[in-house]
C-alpha angles and dihedrals in degrees: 000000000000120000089247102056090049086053095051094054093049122101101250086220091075097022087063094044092047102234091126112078116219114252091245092055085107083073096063117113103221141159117244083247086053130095132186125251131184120256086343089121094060090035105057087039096063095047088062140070093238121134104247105168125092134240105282086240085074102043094051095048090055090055094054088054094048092054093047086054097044094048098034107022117191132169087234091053094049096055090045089048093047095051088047088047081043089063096064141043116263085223092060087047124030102084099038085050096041082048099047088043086062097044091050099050102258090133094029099098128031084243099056096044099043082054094050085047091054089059092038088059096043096049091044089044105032109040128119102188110061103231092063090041080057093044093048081045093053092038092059090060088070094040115014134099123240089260088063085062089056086041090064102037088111090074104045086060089076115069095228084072103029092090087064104035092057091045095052095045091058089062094044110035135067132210133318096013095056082060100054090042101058087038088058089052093043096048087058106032118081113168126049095324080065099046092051094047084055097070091045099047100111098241095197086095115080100215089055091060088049088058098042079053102050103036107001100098105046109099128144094235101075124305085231095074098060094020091103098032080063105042087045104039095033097054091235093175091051092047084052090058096053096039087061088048096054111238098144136060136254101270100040089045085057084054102047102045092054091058088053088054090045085049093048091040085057106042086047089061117036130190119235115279087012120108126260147208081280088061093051110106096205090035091131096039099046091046092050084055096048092046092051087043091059090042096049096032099040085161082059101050087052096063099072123054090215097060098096096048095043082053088058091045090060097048089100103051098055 
C-alpha cells in the first residue's frame, strides 16, 4: 500500500495528530532510547548550521535519473529511481533537484513538464517509502497545477509531509486560496508541520494575524518556536491595543487574550537556539500594553493561570 493511500483512509483527526506511524517505519534506524516524531528531522536541520545538501555530483546524477524517468518512464526506471531517492534525505535534496530540473530543460516545453508532472505525481501518490512521496511533493511545485496541491493534501495533513505540501502550494497557488490552503493545514497540524506552515501564511490579511494570534502559536513541539512568528507577524502589540479599546467581544477577547499568554509564555522561556522576548522587536511596547490590559481588565486577567508570572517576567522590560 502507498503511503498515500494509507493516509487517505485514515481518519485526519489522528493523521494530523501522528499517532499513526507511516508503513516504511520499519525502515527507521532507531536506538532502543529513540523514538520517531513526525517532521522533527527536518525541524530540528534547519534550525542548525549543519551543512544538509549533497555533493552536486549527486544531485546531478538524481536528476539524471529523474529525466530519464520522466521522458522515458519504465517500470524498471521508477524502482531504480525510488530506491536512489530512498538513500538521502528529501530535505538534503528537494531544492537543488527542483533547481538542476529547471537548468537542464526539464520545465522548458508543455510536454517536458507535464512529463515531469506525470513522475512527480507517481512518486507523491504511489510511494511507498516516505523520502521519494516528499521529492515527488517538492517536484510538483516546478511542474504541477493548483488541483495537485489539493491531491496531496493527505498527506500535508501529517506533519512528516507538511514541510513539503506548504512549500509546494506557495508555488502553485494564488490569493486568496494559498491562504486558505496553508490555513487548513495549520488549523490541523500541530507539531512541526505546524510550526513550518507558520513562516510561509501570508500575514497581509488581518484575519490571518487574529488567528496567528489566537491559535498560532499552540504546537506540541515547544511555544518558543512559533512564540515570535506570532507576536511579529501577527501585530501582537496592535491587537493589544485594540483589545484594551474594546473592539471585540467577549469570546473572541478570551481567545485572544490566551494566545497572547501562549505568545508571552513562549517568548519568557526560550528554547535553546529559539528567540526570545529579547528578539521581539516590539518586546517593550507589547509588554507596557499587556500590563495596562491586566490593570484595566482584571476579569480578564483572571481568566488565564499564567498571567502573574508572565507580569514578573516583564518586570524587566518595563
Amino acid at each position: 500500500m502507498s503511503i498515500y493511500e494509507f493516509l487517505k483512509e485514515k481518519n485526519p483527526e489522528d493523521t494530523a495528530s501522528g499517532s499513526c506511524p507511516l508503513p516504511d517505519s520499519g525502515d527507521l534506524y532507531l536506538r532502543a532510547d529513540e523514538v520517531w516524531v513526525p517532521g522533527a528531522f527536518e525541524g530540528i536541520l534547519l534550525r542548525t548550521d549543519m551543512r544538509i545538501k549533497q555533493h552536486l555530483l549527486i544531485n546531478y546524477r538524481i536528476a539524471g535519473a529523474v529525466r530519464r524517468q520522466a521522458l522515458r518512464p519504465s517500470k524498471a526506471r521508477l524502482a531504480k529511481l525510488e530506491k536512489l531517492l530512498s538513500k538521502y534525505s528529501a530535505i538534503s535534496l528537494a531544492d537543488p533537484l527542483c533547481s538542476i530540473c529547471v537548468a537542464i530543460g526539464l520545465v522548458s516545453s508543455s510536454e517536458k513538464k507535464e512529463a515531469l508532472r506525470r513522475l512527480a505525481l507517481d512518486l507523491a501518490l504511489h510511494g511507498d517509502k516516505r523520502e521519494p512521496v516528499k521529492i515527488g511533493i517538492a517536484l510538483l511545485g516546478i511542474c504541477g497545477n493548483p488541483d495537485d496541491a489539493e491531491l496531496v493534501k493527505p498527506l500535508g495533513l501529517h506533519n512528516e509531509f507538511t514541510l513539503y505540501a506548504a512549500g509546494t502550494a506557495v508555488r502553485l497557488l494564488e490569493p486568496p486560496a494559498r491562504g486558505a490552503y496553508l490555513l487548513e493545514l495549520a488549523e490541523h497540524v500541530h507539531g512541526w508541520g505546524k510550526i513550518s506552515v507558520l513562516y510561509e501564511l501570508d500575514y497581509s490579511d488581518p484575519a490571518t494575524c487574529l488567528w496567528a494570534i489566537k491559535h498560532g502559536c499552540e504546537n506540541t513541539v515547544g511555544l518558543s518556536y512559533l512564540s515570535n512568528v506570532c507576536a511579529t507577524k501577527g501585530k501582537m502589540a496592535d491587537v493589544l491595543s485594540e483589545l484594551r479599546e474594546g473592539r471585540f467581544s467577549t469570546a473572541e477577547e478570551r481567545e485572544l487574550f490566551h494566545g497572547i499568554c501562549d505568545i508571552f509564555t513562549g517568548l519568557l522561556h526560550p528554547e535553546a537556539g529559539n528567540d526570545g522576548l529579547s528578539e521581539y522587536a516590539d518586546a517593550r511596547c507589547a509588554a507596557e500594553r499587556f500590563t495596562a490590559l491586566c490593570a484595566e481588565r482584571p476579569e480578564l486577567a483572571a481568566s488565564d493561570g499564567r498571567v502573574p508570572e508572565i507580569l514578573d517576567g516583564l518586570k524587566f522590560i518595563l
